[in-house]
N, C-alpha and C positions, 0 to 999 in steps of 0.2 A: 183804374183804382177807385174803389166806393171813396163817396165824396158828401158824408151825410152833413157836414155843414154846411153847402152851400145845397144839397137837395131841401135841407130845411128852410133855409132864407128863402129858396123859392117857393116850397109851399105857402110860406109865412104869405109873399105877395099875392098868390093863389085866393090867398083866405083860409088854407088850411093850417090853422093855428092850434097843429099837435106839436105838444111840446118835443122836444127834443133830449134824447136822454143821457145823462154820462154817468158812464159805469166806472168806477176806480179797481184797481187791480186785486182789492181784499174781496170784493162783492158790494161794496158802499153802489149807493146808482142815486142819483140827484135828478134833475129834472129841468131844463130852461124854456120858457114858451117864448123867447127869443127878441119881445119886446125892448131890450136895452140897444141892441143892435140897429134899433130903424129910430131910433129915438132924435129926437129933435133936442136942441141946446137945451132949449128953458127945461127938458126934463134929467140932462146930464145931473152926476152927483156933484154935490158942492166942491170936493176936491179937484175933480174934473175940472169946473170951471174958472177956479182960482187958478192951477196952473197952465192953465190954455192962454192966459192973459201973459204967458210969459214967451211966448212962439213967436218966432221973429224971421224975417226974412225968408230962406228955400227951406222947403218943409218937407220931409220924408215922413211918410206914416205908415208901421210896420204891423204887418197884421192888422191893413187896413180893415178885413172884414166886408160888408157893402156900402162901406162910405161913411159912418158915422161922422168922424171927425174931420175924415179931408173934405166933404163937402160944406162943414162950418167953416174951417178954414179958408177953402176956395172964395166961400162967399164973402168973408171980411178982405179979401183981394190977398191973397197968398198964393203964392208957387207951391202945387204941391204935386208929390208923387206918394202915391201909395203901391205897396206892394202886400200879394198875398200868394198861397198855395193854391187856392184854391180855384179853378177856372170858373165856379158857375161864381165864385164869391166876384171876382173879376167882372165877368158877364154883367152881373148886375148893378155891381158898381157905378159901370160906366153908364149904363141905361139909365143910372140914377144923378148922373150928370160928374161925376168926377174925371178928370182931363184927362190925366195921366194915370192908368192902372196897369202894372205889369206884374207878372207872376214869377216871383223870387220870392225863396226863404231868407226870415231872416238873419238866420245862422250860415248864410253863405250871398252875400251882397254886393253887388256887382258893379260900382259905381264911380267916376273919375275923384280923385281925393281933393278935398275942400270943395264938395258940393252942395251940400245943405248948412246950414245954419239952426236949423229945427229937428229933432227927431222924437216923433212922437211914437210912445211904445206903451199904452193905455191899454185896461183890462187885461191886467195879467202877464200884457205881452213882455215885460223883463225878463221871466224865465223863458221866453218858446225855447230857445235851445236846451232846456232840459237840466243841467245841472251846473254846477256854480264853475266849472274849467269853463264849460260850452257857454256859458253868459259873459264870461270873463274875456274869452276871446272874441266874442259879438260886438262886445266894448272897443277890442281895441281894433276891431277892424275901421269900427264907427268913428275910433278918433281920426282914422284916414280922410274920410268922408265928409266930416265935419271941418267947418272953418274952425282959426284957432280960439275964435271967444264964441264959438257956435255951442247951444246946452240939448242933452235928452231932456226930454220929460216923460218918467217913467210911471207905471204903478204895479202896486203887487197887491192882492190879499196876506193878512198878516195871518198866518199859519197857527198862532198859537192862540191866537184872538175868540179861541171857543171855549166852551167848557162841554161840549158833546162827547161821550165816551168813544164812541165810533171812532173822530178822529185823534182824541188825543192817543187810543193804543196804537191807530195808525202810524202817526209819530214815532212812538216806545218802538217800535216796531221797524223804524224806520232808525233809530239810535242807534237800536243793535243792529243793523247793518252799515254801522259807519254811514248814513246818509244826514244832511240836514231832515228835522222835521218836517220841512214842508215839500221834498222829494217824492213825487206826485205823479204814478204811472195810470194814463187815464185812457179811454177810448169813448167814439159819442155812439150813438145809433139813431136812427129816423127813419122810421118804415121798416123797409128791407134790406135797408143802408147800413149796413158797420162798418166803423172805418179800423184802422192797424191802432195796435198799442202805442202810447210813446210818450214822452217823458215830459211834466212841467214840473217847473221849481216856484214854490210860492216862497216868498222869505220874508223873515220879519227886517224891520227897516234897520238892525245893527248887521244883519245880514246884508243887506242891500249894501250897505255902506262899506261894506269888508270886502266885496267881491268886486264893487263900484273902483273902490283903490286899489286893488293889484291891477285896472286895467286904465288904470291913469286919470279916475273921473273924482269928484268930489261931489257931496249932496251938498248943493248950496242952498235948498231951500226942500222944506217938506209939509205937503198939506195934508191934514187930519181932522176931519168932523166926525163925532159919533154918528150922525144920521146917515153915512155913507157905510156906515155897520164897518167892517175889517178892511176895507181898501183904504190905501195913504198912496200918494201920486208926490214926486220927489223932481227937482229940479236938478239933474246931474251938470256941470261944468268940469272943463278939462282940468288939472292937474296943475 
């Protein structure tokens, strides 16, 4: 299976720092040179690092990616497990010093219940399963796993947070098929890499909160600086 995100992360180490591209399903195509990914703390957005200060005890990080977050964590002395899809993402992870990396979706988690106390689901990772049933049920898998005063800490981009034509017809467009606005079918490519179609859910944070409570969680807390542009990072607790 093509694997352009983690073919990219290793260019990136390479030094081959071609960006990476994602195409949205109208023909929209954006562009990442993958910098946020290798980033070190002090350059996290502010939101990030306000709710990072709220992770406590066994830490699960979903859609680790190559470490960003479980290695700050690691290093302030935290238990953590990261999971991703990706094998080279995994690969590299570990070469990059994170203890625990094993490759599971997060839409299908594999874990003894009341295991973590932490779940970290940063950049975007709230929607990976794709649409508000498949986040919903992710939740309540999570309440298994999680202790019972254990919180996510989640973040989304806020879908509606533009004034770009492009996306708000995408939206319109997305109304008239019964979807939320920010129901968001993407694919990356890297070189010669294309990977399969598939589904992210961006929501805005009344949306976060509505899908949050059918699966037993509450937003106890939500960070939002404008200089972090549309990402807001949310402190979920159980119910």
């Amino acid at each position: 299976m093509a694997d352009p995100f983690g073919e990219a992360y290793r260019g990136y180490l390479s030094g081959n720092h071609e960006p990476m591209v994602i195409e949205r399903e109208d023909g929209y195509v954006d562009t990442d040179n993958l910098e946020s990914y290798f980033a070190s703390y002090s350059d996290f957005p502010a939101c990030q690092k306000k709710a990072l200060e709220k992770a406590k005890g066994r830490v699960l990080d979903i859609g680790m990616g190559v470490g960003r977050v479980a290695l700050h964590l690691q290093k302030k002395g935290f238990d953590v497990v990261g999971v991703d899809i990706s094998d080279l993402a995994i690969s590299i992870a570990r070469e990059r010093g994170v203890k625990f990396a094993l490759k599971m979706s997060a839409c299908d988690l594999d874990f003894p219940d009341n295991r973590f106390d932490t779940v970290m689901a940063l950049g975007n990772n709230f929607g990976l399963c794709g649409s508000p049933d498949m986040v919903a049920a992710m939740l309540v898998r999570l309440r298994r796993i999680i202790s019972d005063d254990g919180i996510i800490i989640a973040e989304s981009l806020d879908p509606l947070n533009t004034t770009l034509p492009e996306h708000l017809s995408y939206h319109e467009e997305n109304r008239s098929r019964g979807n939320p606005p920010g129901q968001t079918r993407i694919r990356f490519r890297y070189g010669k890499s294309v990977g399969a179609w598939y589904d992210l859910l961006l929501t805005t944070p009344a949306e976060m909160k509505a899908i949050s409570a059918r699966a037993g969680w509450t937003v106890s807390e939500m960070f939002y600086y404008p200089e972090s542009g549309p990402m807001y990072t949310v402190v979920l607790s159980k119910s």
